[in-house]
C-alpha positions in Angstrom: 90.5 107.5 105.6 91.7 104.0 104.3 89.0 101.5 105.7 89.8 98.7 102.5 93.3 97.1 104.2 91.4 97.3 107.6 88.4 95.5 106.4 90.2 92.9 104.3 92.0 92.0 107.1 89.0 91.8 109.6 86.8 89.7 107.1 89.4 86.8 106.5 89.4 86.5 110.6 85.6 86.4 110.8 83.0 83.4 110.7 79.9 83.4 108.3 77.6 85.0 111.8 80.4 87.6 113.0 80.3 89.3 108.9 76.3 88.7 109.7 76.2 91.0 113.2 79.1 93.4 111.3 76.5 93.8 108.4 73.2 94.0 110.6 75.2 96.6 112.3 76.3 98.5 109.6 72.4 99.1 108.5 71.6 100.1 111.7 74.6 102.4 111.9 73.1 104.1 108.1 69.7 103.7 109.8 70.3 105.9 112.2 69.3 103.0 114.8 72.7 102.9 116.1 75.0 105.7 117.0 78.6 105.8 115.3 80.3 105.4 118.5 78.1 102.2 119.3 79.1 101.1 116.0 82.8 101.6 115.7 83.1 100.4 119.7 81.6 97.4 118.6 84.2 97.0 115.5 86.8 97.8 117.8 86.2 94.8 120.1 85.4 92.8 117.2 88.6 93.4 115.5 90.2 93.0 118.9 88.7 89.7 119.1 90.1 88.5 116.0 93.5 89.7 116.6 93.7 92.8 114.0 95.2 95.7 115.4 93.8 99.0 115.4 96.6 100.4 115.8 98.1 99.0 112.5 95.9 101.5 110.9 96.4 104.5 112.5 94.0 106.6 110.6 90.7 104.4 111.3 91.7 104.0 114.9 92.4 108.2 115.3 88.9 107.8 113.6 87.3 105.1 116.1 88.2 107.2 119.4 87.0 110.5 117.4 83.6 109.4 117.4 83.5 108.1 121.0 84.9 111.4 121.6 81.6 112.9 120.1 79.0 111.4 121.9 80.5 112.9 124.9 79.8 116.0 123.6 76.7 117.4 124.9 74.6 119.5 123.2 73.0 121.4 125.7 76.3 122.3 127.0 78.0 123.2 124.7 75.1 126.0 123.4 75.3 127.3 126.7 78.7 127.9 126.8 79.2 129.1 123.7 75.9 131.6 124.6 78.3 133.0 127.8 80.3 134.4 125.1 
């Protein structure tokens, strides 16, 4: 996954607090405060904000919906299903 052209892009359209909250969330995100669907939701709008197209980067944004995707996945769930086998 290619995240430099995506990022380049995104920081040249961003003011000195929006790279502030991105970075602030980015620690969280490695903290394990924040989820990575949380995390890459809120880059989404960001870069949607800004005018950069996810969908000018096809892998990130295959990437972005993959983990919203995943936190729909329930654990619980799924071990049960997977114990009616």
């Amino acid at each position: 996954m290619r995240l430099g052209p995506f990022l380049e892009q995104l920081a040249d359209r961003l003011n000195p607090v929006e790279v502030q909250s991105l970075a602030a969330d980015a620690m969280a995100l490695r903290g394990g405060a924040m989820s990575p669907g949380a995390f890459y939701a809120g880059v989404r709008a960001l870069a949607g904000r800004r005018g950069v197209r996810l969908a000018d980067f096809p892998a990130f944004d295959a990437y972005v919906a993959y983990t919203a995707l995943a936190e729909r996945v329930r654990p619980e769930a799924l071990e049960a299903e997977l114990n009616e086998r």
